[in-house]
PLY file of the C-alpha trace (Angstrom):
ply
format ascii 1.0
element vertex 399
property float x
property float y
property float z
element edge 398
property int vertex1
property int vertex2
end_header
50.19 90.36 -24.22
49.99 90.97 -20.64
53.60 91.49 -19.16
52.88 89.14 -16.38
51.80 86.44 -18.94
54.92 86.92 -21.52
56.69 84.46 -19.24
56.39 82.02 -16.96
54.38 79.15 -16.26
51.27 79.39 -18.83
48.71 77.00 -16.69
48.52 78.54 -13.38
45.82 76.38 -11.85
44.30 72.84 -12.49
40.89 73.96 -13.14
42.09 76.05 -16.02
40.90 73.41 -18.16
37.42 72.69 -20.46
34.79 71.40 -17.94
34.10 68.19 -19.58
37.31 66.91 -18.90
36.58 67.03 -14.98
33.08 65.65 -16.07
34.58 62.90 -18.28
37.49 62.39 -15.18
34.80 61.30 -12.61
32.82 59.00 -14.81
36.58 57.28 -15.96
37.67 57.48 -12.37
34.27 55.54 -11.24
33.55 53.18 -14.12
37.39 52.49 -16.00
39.76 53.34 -13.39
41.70 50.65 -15.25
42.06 51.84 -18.55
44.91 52.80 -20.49
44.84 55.48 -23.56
47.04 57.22 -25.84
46.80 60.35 -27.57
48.25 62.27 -30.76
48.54 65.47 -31.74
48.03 66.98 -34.89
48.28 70.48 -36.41
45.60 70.60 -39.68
47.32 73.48 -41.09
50.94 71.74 -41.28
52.19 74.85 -39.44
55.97 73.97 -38.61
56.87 73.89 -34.96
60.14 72.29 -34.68
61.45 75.62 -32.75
59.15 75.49 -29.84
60.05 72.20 -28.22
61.66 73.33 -25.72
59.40 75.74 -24.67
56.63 73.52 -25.11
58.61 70.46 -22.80
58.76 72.84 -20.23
55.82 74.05 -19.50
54.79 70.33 -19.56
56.99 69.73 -17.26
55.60 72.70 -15.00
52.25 70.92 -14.90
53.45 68.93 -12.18
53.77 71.51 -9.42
49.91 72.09 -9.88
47.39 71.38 -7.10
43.81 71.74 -6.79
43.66 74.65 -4.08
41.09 74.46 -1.07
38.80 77.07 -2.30
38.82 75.04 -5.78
37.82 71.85 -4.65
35.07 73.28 -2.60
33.74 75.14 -5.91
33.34 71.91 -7.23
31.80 70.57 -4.38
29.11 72.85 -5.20
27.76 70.70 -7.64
24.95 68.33 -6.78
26.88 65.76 -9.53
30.35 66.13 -8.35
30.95 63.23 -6.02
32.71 63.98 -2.65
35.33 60.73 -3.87
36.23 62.54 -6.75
36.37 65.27 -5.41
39.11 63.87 -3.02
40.79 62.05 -5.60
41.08 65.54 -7.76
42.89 66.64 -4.48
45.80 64.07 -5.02
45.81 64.18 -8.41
49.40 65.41 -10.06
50.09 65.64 -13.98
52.31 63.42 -14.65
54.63 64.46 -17.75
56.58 61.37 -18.14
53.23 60.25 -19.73
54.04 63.31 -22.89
56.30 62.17 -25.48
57.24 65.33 -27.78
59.51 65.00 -30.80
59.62 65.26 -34.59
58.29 63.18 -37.20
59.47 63.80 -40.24
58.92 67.64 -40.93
55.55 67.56 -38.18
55.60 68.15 -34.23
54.78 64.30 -32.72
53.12 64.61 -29.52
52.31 61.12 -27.59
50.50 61.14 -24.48
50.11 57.83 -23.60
49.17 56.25 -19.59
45.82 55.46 -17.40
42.94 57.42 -18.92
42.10 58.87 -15.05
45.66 60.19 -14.76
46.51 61.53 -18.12
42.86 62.96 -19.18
43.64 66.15 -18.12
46.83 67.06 -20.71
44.67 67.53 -23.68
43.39 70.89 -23.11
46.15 72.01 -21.38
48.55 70.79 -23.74
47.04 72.44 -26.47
46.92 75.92 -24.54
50.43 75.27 -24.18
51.08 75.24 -27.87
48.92 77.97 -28.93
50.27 80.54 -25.93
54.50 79.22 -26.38
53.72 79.70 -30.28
51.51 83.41 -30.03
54.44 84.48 -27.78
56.89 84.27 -30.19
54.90 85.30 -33.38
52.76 88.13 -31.71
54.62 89.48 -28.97
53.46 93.25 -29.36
49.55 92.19 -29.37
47.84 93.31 -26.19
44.68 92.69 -24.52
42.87 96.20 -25.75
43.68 94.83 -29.29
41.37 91.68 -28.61
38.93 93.59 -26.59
38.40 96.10 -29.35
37.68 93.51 -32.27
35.35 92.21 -29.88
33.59 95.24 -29.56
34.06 96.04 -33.15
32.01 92.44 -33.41
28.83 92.79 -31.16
28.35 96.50 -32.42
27.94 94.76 -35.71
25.77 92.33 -34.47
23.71 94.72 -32.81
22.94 96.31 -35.91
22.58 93.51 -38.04
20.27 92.71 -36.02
16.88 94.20 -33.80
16.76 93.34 -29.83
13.97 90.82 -30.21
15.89 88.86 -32.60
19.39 88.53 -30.37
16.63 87.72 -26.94
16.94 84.19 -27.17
20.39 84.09 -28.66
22.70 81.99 -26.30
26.16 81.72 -26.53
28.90 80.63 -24.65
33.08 81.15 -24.65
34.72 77.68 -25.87
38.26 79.55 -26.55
40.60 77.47 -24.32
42.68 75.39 -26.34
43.23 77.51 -29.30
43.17 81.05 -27.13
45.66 83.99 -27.87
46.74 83.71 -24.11
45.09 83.11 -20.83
44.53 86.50 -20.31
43.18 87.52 -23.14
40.53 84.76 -22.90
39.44 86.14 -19.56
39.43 89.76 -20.54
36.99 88.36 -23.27
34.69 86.56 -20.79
34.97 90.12 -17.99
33.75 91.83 -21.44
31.05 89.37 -22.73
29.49 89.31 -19.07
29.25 93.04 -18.99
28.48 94.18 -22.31
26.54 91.21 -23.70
24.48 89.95 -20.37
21.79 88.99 -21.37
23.05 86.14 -24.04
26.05 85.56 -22.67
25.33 82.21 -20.46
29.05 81.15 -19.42
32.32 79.55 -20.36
33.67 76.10 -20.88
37.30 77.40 -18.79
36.58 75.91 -15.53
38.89 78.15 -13.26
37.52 81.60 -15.05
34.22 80.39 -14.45
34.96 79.84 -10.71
36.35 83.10 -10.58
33.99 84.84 -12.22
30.86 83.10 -10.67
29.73 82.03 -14.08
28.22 78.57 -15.40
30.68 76.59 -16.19
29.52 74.59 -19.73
30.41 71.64 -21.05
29.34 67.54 -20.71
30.86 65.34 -22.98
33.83 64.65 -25.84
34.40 62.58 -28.34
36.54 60.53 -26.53
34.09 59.15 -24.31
32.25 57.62 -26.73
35.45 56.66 -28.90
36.84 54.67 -25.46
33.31 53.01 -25.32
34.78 51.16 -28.73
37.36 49.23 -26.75
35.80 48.96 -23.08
33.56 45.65 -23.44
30.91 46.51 -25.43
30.33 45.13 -28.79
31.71 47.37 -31.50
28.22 47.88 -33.11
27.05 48.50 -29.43
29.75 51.27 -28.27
27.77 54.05 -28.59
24.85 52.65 -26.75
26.96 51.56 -24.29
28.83 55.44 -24.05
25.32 56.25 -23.48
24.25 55.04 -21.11
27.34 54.66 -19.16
26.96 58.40 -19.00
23.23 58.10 -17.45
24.30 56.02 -15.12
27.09 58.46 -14.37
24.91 61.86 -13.86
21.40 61.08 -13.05
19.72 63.36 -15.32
22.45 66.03 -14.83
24.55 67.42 -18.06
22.30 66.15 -21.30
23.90 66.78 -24.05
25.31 64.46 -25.92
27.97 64.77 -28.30
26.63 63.16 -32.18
29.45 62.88 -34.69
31.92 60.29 -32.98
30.90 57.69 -35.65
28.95 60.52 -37.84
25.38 61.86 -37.04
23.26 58.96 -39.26
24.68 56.33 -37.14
24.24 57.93 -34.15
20.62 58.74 -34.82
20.11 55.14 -35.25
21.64 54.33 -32.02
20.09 57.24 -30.07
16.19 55.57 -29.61
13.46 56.74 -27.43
14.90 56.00 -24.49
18.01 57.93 -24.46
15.89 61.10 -26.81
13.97 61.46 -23.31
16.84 60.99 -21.02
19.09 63.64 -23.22
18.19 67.42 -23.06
19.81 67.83 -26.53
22.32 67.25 -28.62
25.92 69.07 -29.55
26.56 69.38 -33.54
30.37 69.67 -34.04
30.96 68.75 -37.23
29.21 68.79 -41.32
26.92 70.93 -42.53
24.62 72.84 -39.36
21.47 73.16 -40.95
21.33 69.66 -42.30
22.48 68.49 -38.81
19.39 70.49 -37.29
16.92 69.16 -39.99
17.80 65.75 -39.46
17.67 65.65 -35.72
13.89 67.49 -35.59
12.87 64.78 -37.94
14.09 62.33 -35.58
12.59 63.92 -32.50
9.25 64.05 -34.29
9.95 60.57 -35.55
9.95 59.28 -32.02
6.76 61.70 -30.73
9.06 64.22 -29.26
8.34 67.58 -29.34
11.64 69.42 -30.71
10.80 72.81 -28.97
11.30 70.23 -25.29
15.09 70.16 -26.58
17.83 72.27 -27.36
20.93 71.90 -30.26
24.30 73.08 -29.00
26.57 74.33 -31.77
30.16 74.56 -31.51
31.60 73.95 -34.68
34.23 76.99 -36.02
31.10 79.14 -34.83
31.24 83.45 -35.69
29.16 85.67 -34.01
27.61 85.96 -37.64
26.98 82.32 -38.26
25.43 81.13 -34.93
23.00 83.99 -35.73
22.14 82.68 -38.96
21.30 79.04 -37.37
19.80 80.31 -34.90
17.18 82.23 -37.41
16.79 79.29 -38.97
15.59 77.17 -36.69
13.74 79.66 -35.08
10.55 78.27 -33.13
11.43 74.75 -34.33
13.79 73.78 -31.75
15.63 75.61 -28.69
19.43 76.33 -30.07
22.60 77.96 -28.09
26.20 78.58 -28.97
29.82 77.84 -27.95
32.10 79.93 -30.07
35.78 78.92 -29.17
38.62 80.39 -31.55
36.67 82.97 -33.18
35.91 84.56 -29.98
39.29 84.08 -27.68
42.30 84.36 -30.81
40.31 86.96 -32.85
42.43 89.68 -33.43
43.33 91.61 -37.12
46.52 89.73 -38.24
46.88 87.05 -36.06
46.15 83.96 -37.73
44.70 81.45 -35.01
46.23 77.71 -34.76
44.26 74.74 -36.23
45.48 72.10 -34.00
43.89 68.92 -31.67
44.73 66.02 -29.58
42.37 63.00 -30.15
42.43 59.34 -28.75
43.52 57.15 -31.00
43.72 53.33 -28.88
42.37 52.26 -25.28
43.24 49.38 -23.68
46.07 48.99 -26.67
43.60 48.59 -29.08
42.69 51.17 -31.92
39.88 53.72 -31.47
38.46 55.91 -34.40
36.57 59.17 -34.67
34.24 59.18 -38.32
33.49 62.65 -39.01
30.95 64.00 -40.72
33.36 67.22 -42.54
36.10 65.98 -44.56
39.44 66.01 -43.11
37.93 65.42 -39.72
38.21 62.18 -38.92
41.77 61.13 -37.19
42.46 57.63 -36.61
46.31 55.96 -37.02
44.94 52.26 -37.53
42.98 52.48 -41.53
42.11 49.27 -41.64
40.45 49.92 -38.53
38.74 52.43 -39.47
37.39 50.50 -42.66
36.12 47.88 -39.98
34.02 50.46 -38.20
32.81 52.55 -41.32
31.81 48.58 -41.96
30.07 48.03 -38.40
27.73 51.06 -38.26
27.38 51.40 -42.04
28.77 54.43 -42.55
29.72 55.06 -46.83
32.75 56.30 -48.21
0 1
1 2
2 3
3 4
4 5
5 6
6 7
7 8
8 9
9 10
10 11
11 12
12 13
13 14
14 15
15 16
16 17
17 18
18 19
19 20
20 21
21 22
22 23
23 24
24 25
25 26
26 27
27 28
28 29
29 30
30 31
31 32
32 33
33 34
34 35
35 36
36 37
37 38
38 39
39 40
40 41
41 42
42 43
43 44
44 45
45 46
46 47
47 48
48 49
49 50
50 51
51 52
52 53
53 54
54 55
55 56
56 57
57 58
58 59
59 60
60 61
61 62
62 63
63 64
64 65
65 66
66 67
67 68
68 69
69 70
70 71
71 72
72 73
73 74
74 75
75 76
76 77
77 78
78 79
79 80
80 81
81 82
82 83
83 84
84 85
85 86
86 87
87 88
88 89
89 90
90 91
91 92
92 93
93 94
94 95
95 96
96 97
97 98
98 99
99 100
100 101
101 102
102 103
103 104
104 105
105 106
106 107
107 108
108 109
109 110
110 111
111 112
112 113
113 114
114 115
115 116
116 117
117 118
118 119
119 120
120 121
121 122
122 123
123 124
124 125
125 126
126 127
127 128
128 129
129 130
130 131
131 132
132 133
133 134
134 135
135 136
136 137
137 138
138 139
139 140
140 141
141 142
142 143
143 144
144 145
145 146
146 147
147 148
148 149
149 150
150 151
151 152
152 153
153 154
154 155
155 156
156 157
157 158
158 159
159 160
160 161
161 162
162 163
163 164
164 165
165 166
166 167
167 168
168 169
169 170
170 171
171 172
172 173
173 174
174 175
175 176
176 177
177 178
178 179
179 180
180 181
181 182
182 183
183 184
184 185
185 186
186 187
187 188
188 189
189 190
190 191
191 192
192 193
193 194
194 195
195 196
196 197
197 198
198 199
199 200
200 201
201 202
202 203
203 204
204 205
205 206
206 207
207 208
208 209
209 210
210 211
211 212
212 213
213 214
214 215
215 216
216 217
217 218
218 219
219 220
220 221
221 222
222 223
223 224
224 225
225 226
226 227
227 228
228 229
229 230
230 231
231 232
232 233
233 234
234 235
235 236
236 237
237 238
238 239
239 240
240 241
241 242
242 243
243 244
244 245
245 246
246 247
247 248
248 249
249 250
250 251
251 252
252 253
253 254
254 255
255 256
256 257
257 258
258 259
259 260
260 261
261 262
262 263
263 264
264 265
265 266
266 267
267 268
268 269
269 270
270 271
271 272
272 273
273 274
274 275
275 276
276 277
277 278
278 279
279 280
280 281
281 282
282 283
283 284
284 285
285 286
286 287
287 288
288 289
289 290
290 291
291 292
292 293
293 294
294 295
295 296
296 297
297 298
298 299
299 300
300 301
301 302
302 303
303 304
304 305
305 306
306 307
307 308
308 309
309 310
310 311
311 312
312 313
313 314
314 315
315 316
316 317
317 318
318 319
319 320
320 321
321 322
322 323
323 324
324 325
325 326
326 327
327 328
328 329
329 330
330 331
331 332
332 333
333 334
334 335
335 336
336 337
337 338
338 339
339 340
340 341
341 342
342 343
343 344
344 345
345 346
346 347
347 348
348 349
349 350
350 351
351 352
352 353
353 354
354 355
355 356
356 357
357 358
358 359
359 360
360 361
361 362
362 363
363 364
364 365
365 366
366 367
367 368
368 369
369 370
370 371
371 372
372 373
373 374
374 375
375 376
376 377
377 378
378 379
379 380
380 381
381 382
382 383
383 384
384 385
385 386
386 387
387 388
388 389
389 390
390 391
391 392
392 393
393 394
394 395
395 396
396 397
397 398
């Protein structure tokens, strides 16, 4: 790894970060400056971790010295939908790490975060960058940069014959790497290398301070845990999603469409996603199940409604390869607009390195439970069952 990354502080700026938790920040900081969350983490793979506490407290703990920088909050001043009071309150903002509980449970690493949803929004990504880097550093410490870069390479040369110029024209894709990344630098030496070998599909990154730096689009709208709040903010249960909705179009005007599907799995969101929001929404983000039966399903429901699928676009960002997004994309070719976010397969690629399988996901606002319903098996995280019985029983959903 870079010598200048191999210690020290791993998060080196607040906008180093997945832009739709700044876009998520301003609609909690304008419509729930109230609410209270709490967060677990959870490694799927059962990795044990027990030996990087320490590191992993303190770089928490070094989260607090971080500012947003004059030239930073003028970059996002840039944006029509970035509100100057935000923007302000992003100036004051500090993490706070007395909100991070970290411990053991039983033979697992038990990570808490827990405080307002405004002021403690902001750990997930970072958090999870935390673990990935303090973890790579120990297990990989002789990988370098030319060692991602080249597998890269090694990647889109196979693309590029796999496949002729007119097929790979319309082929979008975007870096999603952040939380799961070999290291910070690697992740930007794989955006430098995207924008200037691949230019012409390569459309921008969901890291908000490479993106600044780099003068690229930064992507991203929503999470799942704006619409899993929406279960505890008011709203009737049956009602939350509507209600995450259209909170959201309230929130942006017509800016950043997508919206995310599988919260409470893609059937019930269909039903909940009429005519009404179909129009307001340029498209929709698939992030979990099968892709293909995703993409079938929502044409249908476009058609279903008079809406012409070609108008709107699919975003697909689940455990994406180079190899796979080109397959979808074939697919659907000239039945509706598709593009890409490829996150650990593009930013921790790199021949024997095995890549962490680990997220941090809402689970109660306002003290009471929230749920996320999956559509892949294993996906759904929740610590409240009976809870999630009750809302598998609210929307429908089968066992």
């Amino acid at each position: 790894m870079d010598e200048t990354y191999r210690e020290g502080p791993i998060i080196r700026s607040l906008l180093d970060t997945d832009w739709y938790k700044l876009t998520m920040m301003q609609g909690v900081h304008h419509q729930y400056p109230n609410a209270s969350v709490t967060w677990e983490f959870r490694c799927r793979d059962a990795e044990p971790l027990e030996r990087y506490i320490p590191e992993i407290r303190e770089q928490i703990d070094r989260l607090a010295t971080l500012q947003l920088t004059r030239e930073e909050s003028d970059y996002l001043a840039s944006f029509a939908y970035m509100s100057p009071d935000f923007i302000r309150f992003l100036e004051l903002f500090r993490f706070r790490p007395e909100y991070v509980q970290i411990g053991m449970q039983g033979s697992e690493l038990c990570i808490v975060i827990d405080g307002p949803w405004s002021h403690s929004i902001l750990f997930e990504i970072v958090i999870l960058a935390i673990i990935s880097e303090v973890r790579n550093r120990t297990l990989y410490p002789e990988v370098e940069i030319d060692q991602a870069l080249a597998q890269l390479r090694h990647k889109l040369d196979n693309l590029r014959e796999a496949y002729t110029s007119e097929q790979l024209a319309s082929f979008n894709l975007a870096d999603f790497g952040t939380r799961r990344r070999l290291s910070q630098p690697v992740q930007e030496a794989i955006v430098t290398v995207m924008e200037e070998e691949f230019p012409g599909n390569f459309v921008g990154t969901s890291n908000v301070d490479i993106a600044r730096r780099h003068d690229i689009s930064p992507m991203g709208t929503m999470a799942h845990e704006w619409v899993m709040a929406h279960q505890q903010l008011g709203s009737r249960l049956v009602d939350s999603q509507r209600a995450a909705l259209e909170a959201w179009v309230q929130e942006y005007r017509g800016y950043l469409g997508i919206a995310l599907t599988d919260t409470v799995t893609l059937d019930a969101f269909l039903r909940d996603f009429d005519l009404y929001f179909a129009k307001l929404f340029d498209g929709l983000r698939h992030d979990s199940g099968d892709p293909l039966w995703f993409s079938e399903k929502c044409i249908r429901h476009y058609e279903a409604l008079g809406i012409d699928p070609m108008t709107k676009t699919l975003i697909f960002s689940d455990s994406l390869t180079f190899d796979k997004a080109m397959r979808i994309k074939t697919a659907l070719e000239g039945r509706i607009r598709t593009s890409f976010g490829i996150g650990t397969n593009l930013t921790c690629d790199v021949p024997g390195v095995k890549p962490m399988n680990i997220v941090i996901k809402m689970v109660s606002c306002n003290g009471q439970p929230v749920a996320k319903i999956s559509d892949s098996p294993g996906k759904t995280m929740s610590r409240d069952e009976s809870y999630v019985s009750y809302l598998k029983h609210v929307f429908g959903v089968k066992d």
